[in-house]
Wavefront OBJ file of the C-alpha trace (Angstrom):
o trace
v -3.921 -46.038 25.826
v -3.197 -49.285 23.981
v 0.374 -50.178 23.831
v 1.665 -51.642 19.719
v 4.246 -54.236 19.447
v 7.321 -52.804 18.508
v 8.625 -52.783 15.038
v 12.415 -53.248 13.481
v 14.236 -50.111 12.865
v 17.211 -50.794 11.231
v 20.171 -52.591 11.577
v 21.789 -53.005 15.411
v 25.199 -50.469 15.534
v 27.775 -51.946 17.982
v 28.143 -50.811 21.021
v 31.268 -50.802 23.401
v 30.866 -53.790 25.836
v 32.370 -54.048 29.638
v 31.689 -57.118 31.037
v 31.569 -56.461 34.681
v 34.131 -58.005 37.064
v 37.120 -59.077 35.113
v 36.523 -58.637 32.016
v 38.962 -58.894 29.150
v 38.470 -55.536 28.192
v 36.808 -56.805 24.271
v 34.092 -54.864 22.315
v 31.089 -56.004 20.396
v 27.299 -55.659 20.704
v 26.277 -58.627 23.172
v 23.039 -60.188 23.813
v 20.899 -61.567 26.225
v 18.781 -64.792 26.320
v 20.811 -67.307 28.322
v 20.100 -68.969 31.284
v 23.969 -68.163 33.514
v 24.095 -64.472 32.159
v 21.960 -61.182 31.660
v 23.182 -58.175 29.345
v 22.625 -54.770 30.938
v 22.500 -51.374 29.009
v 23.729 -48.106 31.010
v 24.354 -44.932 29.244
v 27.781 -43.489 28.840
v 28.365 -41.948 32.452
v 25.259 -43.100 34.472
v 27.010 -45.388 36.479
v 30.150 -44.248 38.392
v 32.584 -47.507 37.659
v 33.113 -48.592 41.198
v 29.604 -48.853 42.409
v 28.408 -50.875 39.364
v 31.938 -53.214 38.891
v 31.105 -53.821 43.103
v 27.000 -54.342 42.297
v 27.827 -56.978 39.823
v 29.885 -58.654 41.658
v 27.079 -58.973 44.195
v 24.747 -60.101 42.029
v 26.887 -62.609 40.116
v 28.089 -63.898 43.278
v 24.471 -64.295 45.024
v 22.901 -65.665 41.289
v 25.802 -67.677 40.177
v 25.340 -65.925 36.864
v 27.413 -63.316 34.367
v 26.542 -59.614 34.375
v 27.166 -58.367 30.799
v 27.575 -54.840 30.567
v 27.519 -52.464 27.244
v 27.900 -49.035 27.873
v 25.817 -46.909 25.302
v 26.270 -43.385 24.037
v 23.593 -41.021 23.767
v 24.278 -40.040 20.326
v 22.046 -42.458 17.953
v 20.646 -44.649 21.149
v 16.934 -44.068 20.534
v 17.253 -46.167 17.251
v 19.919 -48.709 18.879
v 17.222 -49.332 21.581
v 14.113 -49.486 19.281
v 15.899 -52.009 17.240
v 16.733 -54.099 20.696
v 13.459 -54.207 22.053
v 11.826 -55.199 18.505
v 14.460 -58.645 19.161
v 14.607 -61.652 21.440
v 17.061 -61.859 23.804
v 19.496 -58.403 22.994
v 19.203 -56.648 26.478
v 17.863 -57.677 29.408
v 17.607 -54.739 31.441
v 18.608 -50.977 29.877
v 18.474 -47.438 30.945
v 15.938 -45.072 29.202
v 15.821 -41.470 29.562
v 12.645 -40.346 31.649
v 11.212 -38.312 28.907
v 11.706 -41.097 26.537
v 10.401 -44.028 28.605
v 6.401 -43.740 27.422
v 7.367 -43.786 24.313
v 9.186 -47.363 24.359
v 6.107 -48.704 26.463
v 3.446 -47.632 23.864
v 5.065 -49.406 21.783
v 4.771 -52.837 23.525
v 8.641 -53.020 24.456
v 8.730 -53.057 28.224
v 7.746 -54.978 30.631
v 5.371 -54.492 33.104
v 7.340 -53.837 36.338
v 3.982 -53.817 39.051
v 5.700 -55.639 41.323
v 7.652 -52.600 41.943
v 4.831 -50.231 42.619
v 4.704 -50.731 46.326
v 8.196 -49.260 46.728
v 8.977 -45.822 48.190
v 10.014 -44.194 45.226
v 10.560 -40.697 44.602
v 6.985 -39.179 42.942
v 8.508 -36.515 40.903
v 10.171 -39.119 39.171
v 7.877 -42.023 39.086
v 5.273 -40.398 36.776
v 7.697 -40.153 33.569
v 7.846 -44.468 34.665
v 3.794 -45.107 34.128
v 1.708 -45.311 31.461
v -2.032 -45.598 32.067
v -1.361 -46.684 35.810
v 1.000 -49.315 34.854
v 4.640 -49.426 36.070
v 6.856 -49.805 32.724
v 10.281 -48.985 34.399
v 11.616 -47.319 37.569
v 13.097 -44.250 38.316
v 16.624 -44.603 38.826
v 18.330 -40.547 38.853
v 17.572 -37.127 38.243
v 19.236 -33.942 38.006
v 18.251 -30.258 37.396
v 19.450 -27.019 36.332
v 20.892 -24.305 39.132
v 22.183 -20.936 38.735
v 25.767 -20.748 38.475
v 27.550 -17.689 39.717
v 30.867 -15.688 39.370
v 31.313 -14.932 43.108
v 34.507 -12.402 42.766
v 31.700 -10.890 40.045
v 28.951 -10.660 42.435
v 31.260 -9.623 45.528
v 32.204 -6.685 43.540
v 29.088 -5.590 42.398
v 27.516 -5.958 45.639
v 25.044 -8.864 44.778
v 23.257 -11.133 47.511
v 21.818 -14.835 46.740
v 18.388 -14.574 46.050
v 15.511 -16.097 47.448
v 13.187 -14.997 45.415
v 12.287 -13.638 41.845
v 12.193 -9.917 42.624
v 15.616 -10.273 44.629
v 17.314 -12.035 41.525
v 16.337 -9.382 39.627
v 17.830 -6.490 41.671
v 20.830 -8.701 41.984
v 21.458 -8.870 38.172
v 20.547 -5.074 38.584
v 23.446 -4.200 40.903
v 25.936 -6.387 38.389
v 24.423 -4.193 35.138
v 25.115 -1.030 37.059
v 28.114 -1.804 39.340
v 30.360 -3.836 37.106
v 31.127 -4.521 33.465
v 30.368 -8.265 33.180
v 27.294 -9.848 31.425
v 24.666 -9.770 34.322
v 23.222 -13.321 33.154
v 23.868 -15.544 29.942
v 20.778 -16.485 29.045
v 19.994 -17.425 24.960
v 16.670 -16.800 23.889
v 16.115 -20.452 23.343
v 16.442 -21.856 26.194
v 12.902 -23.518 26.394
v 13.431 -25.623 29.409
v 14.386 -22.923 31.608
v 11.031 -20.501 30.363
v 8.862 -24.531 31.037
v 10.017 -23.976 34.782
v 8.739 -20.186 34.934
v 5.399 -21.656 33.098
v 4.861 -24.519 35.597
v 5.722 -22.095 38.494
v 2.081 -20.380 37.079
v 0.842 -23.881 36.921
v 1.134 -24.394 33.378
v 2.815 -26.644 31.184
v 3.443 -26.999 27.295
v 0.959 -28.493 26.763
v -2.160 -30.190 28.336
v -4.655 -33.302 27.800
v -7.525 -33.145 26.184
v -9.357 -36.290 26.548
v -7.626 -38.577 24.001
v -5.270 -35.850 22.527
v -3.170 -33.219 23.256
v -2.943 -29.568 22.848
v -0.959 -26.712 22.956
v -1.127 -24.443 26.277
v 0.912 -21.373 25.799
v -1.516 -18.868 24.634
v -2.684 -18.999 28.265
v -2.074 -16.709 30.771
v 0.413 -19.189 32.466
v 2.567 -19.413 29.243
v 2.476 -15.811 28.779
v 3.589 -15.081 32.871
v 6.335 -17.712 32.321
v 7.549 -16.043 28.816
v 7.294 -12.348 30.229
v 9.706 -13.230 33.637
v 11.932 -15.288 31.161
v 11.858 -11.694 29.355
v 12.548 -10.127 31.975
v 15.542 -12.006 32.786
v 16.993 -12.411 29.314
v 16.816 -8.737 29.107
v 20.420 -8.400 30.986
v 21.864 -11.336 28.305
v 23.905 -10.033 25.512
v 22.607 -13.485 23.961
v 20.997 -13.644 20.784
v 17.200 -14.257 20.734
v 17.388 -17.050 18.119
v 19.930 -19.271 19.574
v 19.772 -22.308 22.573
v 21.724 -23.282 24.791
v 23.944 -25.643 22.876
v 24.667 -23.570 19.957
v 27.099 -22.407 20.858
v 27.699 -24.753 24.118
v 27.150 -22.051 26.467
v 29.755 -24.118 29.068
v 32.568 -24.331 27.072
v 32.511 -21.646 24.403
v 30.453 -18.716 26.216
v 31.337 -18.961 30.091
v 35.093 -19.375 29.818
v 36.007 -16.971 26.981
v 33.516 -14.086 28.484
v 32.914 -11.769 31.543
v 29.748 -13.811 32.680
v 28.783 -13.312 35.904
v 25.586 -15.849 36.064
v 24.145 -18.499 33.899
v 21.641 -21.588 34.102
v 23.086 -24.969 33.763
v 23.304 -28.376 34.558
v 26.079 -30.321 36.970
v 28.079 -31.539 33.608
v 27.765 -28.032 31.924
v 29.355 -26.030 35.342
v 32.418 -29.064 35.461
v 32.812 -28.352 31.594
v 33.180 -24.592 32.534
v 35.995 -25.275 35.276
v 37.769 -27.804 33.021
v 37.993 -25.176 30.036
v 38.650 -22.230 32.172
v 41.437 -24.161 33.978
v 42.796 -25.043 30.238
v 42.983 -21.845 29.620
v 45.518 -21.119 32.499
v 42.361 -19.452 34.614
v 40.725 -20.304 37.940
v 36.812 -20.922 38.001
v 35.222 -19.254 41.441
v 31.579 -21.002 40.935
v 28.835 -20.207 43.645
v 25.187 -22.096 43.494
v 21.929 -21.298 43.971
v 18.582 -22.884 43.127
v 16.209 -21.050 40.873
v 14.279 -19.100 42.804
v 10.485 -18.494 43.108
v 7.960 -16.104 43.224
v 8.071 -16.446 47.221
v 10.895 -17.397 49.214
v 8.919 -20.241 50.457
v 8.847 -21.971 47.311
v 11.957 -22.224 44.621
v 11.656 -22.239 41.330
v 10.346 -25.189 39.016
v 12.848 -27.030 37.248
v 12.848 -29.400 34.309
v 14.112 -32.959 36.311
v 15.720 -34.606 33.709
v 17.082 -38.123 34.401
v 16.915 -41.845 33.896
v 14.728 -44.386 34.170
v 15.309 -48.369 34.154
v 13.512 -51.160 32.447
v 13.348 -54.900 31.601
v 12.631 -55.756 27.698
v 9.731 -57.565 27.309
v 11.364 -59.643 25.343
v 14.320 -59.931 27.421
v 16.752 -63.604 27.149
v 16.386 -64.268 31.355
v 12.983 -62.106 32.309
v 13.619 -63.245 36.285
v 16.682 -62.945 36.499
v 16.315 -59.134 34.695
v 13.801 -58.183 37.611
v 16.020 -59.689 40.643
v 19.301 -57.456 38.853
v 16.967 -54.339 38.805
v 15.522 -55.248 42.169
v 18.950 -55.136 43.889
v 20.009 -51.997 41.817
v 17.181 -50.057 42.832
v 17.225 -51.679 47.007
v 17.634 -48.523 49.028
v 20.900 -50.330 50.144
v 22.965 -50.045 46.036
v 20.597 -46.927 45.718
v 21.901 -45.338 48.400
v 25.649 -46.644 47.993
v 24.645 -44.837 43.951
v 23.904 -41.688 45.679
v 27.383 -42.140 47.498
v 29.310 -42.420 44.796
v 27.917 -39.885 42.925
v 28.900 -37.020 45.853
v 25.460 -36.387 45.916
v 25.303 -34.862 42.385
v 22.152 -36.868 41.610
v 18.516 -36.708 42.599
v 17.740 -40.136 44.859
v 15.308 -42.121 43.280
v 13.683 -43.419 46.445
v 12.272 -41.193 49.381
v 14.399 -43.326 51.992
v 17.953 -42.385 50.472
v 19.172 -39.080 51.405
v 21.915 -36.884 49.481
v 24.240 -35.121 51.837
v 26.241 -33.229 49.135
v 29.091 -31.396 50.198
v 28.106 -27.559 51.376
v 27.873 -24.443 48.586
v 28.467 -27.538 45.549
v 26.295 -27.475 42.218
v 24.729 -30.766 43.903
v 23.650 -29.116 47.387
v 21.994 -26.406 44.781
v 20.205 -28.522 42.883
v 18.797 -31.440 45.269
v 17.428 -28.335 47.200
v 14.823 -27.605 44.221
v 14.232 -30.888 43.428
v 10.605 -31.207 44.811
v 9.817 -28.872 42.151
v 10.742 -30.331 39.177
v 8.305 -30.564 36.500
v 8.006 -33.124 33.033
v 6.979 -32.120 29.457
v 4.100 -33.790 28.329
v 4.760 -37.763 29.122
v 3.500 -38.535 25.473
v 5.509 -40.720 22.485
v 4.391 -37.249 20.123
v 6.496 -34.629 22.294
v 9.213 -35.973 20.420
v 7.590 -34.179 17.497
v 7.753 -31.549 18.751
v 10.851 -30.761 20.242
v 12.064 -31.855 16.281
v 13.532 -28.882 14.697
v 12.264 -26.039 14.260
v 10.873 -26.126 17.153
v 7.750 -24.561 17.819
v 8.877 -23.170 21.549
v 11.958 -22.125 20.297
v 10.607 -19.928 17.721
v 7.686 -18.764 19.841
v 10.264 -17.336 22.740
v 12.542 -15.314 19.673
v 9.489 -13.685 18.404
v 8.090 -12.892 21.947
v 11.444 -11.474 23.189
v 11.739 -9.666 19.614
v 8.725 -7.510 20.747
v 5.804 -9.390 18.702
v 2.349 -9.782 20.187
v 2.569 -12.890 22.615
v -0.890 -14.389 21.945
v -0.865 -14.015 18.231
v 2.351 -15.716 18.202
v 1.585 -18.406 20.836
v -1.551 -19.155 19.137
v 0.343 -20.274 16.046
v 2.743 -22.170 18.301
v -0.399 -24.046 20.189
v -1.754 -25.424 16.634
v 1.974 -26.783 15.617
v 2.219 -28.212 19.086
v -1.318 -29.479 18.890
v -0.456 -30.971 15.162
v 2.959 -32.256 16.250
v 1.905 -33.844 19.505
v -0.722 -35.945 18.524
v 0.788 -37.670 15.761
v 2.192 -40.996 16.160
l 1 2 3 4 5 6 7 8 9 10 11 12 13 14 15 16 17 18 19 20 21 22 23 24 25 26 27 28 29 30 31 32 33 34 35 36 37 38 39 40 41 42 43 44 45 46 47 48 49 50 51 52 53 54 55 56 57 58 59 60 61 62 63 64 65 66 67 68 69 70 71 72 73 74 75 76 77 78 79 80 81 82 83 84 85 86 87 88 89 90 91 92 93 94 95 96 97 98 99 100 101 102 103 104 105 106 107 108 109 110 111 112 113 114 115 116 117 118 119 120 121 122 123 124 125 126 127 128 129 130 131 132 133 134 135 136 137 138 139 140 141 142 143 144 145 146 147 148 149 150 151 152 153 154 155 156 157 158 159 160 161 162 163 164 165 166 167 168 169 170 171 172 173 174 175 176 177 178 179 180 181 182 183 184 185 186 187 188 189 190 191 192 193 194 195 196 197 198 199 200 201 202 203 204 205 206 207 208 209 210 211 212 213 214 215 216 217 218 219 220 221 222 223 224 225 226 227 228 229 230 231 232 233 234 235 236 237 238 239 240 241 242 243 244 245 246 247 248 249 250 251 252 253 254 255 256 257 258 259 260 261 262 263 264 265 266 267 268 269 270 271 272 273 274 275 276 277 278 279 280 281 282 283 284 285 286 287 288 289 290 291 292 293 294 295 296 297 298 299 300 301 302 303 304 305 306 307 308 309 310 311 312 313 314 315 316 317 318 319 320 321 322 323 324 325 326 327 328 329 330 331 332 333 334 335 336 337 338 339 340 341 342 343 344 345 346 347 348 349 350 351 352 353 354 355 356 357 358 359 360 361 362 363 364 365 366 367 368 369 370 371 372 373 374 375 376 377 378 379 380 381 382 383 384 385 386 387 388 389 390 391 392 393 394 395 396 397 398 399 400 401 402 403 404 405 406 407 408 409 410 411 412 413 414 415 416 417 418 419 420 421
């Protein structure tokens, strides 16, 4: 795959800037390019603000140089990013999330980072980092869905933590029969969870073929991981067409409703204790990791995350690789992991999480081994575009149409989505 120089989008919107290490506390969009300072983009709560104010100050102490950091937001940062790597000397080294990251490469914008191949990095993540076997970024964190749990909810109706598909079942079961809570919030939308049923069958979206792509869920893994999804979405009093967002199932379903289980991430279950405690109420959360077929083997899980990258075009190139080379050291990846409480997947296989017992983190680094990608392509942006393909595939499967006829049509809008550029 042939990589395109990257092309102007736009005009640059400014970004909040913290210069690391005594800063004056000023704004503005900064820039990169000269030789006693680098500019650094992290997203909006990547970072915790001790462990990068402390790695700066290592770094600008060893390198004699200034650290200039602008924290992004997510909202609009796939344009304010394009636009950066299309210019000389805007950002040095950035963040990227992992689904996004083959997309920038392709399109000539990153730097080729092989001399960081040989390190010990964590292999779940390090395939959203390559493109055609060459290292365009590095994987930095991940993080993955659990199953949150009412445990005064589950006490009363008698419910054990599962270990395995059948169990969870006869758990939500017990809470349908012995209690009058919601067994399991679970919107019909919710693609990413159903992707994690789908790879447990070995399946995915979609899959190469040769120099395209094309849709895989009118195949008998798609249809396995869309039946169990079913089954599970049969105790939801959830609509069929709605996701996950829409409304915010953290904030606006969990605390205003008798939910005894749901599927979330780390920043969705502290958004549910927040708003329940607003609310005067007290949030009794238990964890568990998806489980799988077998108790052997959990459930698959989406491992979302972040990657990091130098520009190819970046102001100081060498000085770019030496920050991201001490970011990434298992010492500052480690001290990351630290000050994160464990709440993040380590990005290399010789730092260990040692979150605190029965948390959301201890849940989800547990199941991390099995997290799956989406296709690593720039076109699965197409298709996750509204409406979504998926999405509308799952409504009409759990509204009792024929699977196949219905996945077939979702395969040739994935297939036509996917492959465009």
């Amino acid at each position: 795959m042939k990589r395109k120089l990257v092309a102007a989008a736009g005009m640059m919107t400014l970004t909040v800037t913290l210069a690391a290490c005594g800063d004056d506390g000023s704004s503005g969009a900064g820039g990169g390019g000269s030789s006693d300072s680098i500019t650094v983009w992290l997203m909006d709560g990547s970072a915790p603000e001790t462990w990068v104010s402390e790695l700066n100050a290592a770094f600008e102490a060893e390198h004699g140089v200034e650290v200039n950091l602008e924290i992004q937001q997510w909202d609009g940062v796939q344009d304010r990013v394009t636009t950066a790597l299309s210019e000389d000397g805007t950002v040095d080294v950035l963040e990227i999330g992992n689904t996004q990251t083959v997309g920038y490469a392709n399109t000539g914008g990153l730097a080729d980072l092989g001399d960081f191949a040989d390190e010990p990095w964590n292999e779940a993540m390090l395939s959203s980092a390559r493109v055609d076997d060459t290292l365009y970024a590095v994987p930095w964190y991940g993080a993955n869905r659990v199953v949150i749990y009412d445990r005064g909810i589950w006490e009363e109706a008698g419910a054990e933590v599962p270990t395995t598909r059948d169990e969870w079942i006869a758990a939500l079961e017990a809470i349908e029969a012995n209690t009058d809570a919601e067994p399991i919030y679970l919107p019909g939308q919710s693609y990413y969870v159903m992707g994690g049923f789908i790879a447990d069958e070995g399946g995915n979206f979609a899959v190469e073929d040769g120099d395209s792509w094309a849709g895989a869920l009118n195949t008998p893994a798609g249809e396995a991981g869309m039946d169990f999804y079913g089954q599970l979405q049969a105790f939801s009093n959830s609509p069929t067409d709605i996701d996950e967002a829409s409304p915010q199932q953290s904030t606006e379903v969990v605390p205003s409703g008798n939910v005894a289980s749901w599927i979330g991430l780390g920043w969705e279950a502290a958004g549910a204790i927040a708003a329940i405690e607003e609310q005067g109420g007290e949030a009794d959360f238990g964890y568990f990791p998806i489980p799988g077929v077998t108790a052997d083997q959990l459930g698959h899980v989406f491992l979302g995350g972040s990657n990091l990258a130098v520009s190819e075009r970046a102001g100081n190139s060498e000085l770019a690789n030496e920050w991201l080379r001490m970011a990434t050291s298992q010492e500052w990846a480690q001290r990351y992991v630290d000050a994160n409480a464990g709440g993040v997947v380590p990005n290399r296989t010789d730092v260990t999480a040692e979150p605190e017992p029965g948390s959301f983190a201890e849940a989800m680094v547990a199941s991390a081994d099995v997290g799956f990608l989406p296709p690593l392509t720039t076109g699965w942006a197409n298709v996750e575009t509204e409406p979504n393909p998926i999405k509308e595939l799952m409504t009409k499967a759990l509204n009792g149409e024929d699977y196949q006829g219905a996945a077939e049509e979702a395969d040739a809008e994935i297939t036509d989505r996917i492959n465009r550029e």
